[in-house]
VEXLO-924226 format. One line per 8 residues: their letters; for each residue y, z, x of C-alpha. Coordinates in Angstrom, 1 decimal, always signed. Example, Ala and Ser with C-alpha at 12.3 -4.5 7.8 and 13.67 -1.06 7.14 Angstrom:
AS> -4.5 +7.8 +12.3 | -1.1 +7.1 +13.7
REM end
This chain:
XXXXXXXX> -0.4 +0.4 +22.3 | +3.2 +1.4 +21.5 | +3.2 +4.8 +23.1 | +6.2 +3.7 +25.9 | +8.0 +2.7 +23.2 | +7.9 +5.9 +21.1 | +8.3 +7.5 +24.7 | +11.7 +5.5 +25.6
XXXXXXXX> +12.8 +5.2 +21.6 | +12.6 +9.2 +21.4 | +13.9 +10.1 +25.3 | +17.1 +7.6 +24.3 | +17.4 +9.6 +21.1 | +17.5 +13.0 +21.4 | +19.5 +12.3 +24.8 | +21.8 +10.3 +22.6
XXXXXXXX> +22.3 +7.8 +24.7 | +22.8 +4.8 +22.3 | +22.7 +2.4 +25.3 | +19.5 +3.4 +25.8 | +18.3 +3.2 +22.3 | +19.7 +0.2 +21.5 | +17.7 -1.5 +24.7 | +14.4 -0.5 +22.5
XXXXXXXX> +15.7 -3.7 +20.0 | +15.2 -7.2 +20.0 | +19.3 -9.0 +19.9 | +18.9 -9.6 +15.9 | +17.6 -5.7 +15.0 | +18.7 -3.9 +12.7 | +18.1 -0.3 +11.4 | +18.0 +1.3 +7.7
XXXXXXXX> +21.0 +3.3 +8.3 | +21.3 +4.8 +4.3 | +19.0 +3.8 +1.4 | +20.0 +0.1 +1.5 | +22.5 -0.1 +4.0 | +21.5 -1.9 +7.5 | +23.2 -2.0 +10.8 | +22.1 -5.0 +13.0
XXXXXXXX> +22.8 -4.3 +16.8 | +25.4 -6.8 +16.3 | +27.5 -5.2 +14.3 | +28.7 -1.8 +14.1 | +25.8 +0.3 +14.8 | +26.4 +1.1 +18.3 | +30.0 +2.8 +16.9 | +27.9 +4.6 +13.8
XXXXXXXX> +24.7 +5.7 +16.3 | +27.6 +7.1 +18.8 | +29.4 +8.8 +15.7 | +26.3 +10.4 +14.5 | +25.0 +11.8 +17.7 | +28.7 +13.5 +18.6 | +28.4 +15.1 +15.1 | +25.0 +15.7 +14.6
XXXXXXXX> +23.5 +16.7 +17.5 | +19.5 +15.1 +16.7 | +16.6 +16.0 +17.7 | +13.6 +13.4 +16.5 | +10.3 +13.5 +16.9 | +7.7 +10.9 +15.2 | +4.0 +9.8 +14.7 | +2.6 +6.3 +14.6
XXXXXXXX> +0.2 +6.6 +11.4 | -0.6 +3.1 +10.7 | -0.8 +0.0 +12.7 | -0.9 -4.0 +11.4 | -1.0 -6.2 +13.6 | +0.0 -10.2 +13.6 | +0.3 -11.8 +16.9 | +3.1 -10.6 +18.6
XXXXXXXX> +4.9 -9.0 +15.8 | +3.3 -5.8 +14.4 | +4.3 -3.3 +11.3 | +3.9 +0.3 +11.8 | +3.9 +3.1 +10.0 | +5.1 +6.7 +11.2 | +5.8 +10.2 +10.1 | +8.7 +11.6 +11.2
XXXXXXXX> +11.3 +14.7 +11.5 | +15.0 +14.8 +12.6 | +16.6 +18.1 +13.5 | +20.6 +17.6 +13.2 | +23.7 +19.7 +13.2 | +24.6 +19.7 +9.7 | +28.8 +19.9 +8.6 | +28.4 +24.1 +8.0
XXXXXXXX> +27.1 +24.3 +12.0 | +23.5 +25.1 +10.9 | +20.9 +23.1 +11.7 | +18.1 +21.0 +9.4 | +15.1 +19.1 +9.2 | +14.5 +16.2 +7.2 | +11.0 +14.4 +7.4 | +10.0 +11.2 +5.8
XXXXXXXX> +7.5 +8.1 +6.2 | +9.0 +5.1 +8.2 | +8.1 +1.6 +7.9 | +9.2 -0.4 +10.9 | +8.3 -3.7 +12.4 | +7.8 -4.3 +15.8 | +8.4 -8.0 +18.1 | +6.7 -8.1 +21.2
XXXXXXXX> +9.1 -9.9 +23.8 | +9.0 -10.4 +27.3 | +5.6 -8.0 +27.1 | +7.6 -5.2 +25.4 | +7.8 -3.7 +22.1 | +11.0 -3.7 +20.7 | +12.4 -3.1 +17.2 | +13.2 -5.8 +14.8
XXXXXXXX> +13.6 -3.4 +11.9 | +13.9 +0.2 +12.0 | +13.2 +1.3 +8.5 | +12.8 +5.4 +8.6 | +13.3 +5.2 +4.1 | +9.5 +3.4 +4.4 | +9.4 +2.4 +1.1 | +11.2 +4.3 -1.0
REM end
């Protein structure tokens, strides 16, 4: 059910094209940027999503574990990795749980909040 938007969310990712990214959220997303800190797409994460791919190269790769669904808005649950260039020039992996919900609109999937903390 949300397998073309994993497909365009991780093509627009590791490409790092934020423009592309960015089209896989509703107008009013936002995404978990630190342990409570949120970008909307309104505000400055376009500049911090183009900063962070420059520097850190990412790779992502995720897992839909759990789906709830309500209408046309859905919560999902994924496992994830992210391969980046770290400030030494080596790269790491970190890997965690998401918690994200989804909005369908205009038939599409899109993000309304892109939580990769989960819960924690």
């Amino acid at each position: 059910m949300f397998a073309e938007l994993q497909r365009r969310y991780t093509d627009a990712f590791n490409a790092g094209d934020v423009d592309a990214l960015l089209a896989n959220y509703i107008d009013a997303g936002a995404t978990v940027v630190e342990r409570g800190v949120a970008l909307s797409k309104t505000d400055d994460l376009r500049a911090a999503l183009g900063e962070y791919f420059a520097a850190a190269e990412p790779q992502v790769e995720f897992e839909i574990l759990h789906t709830y669904l309500a209408g046309d808005v859905a919560m999902i649950v994924t496992a994830w990795s992210i391969e980046e260039l770290g400030p030494d020039g080596t790269r790491t992996t970190q890997r965690g749980r998401a918690t994200d919900v989804l909005v369908r609109e205009d038939g599409e999937w899109k993000f309304a909040i892109d939580n990769r903390f989960g819960s924690n």
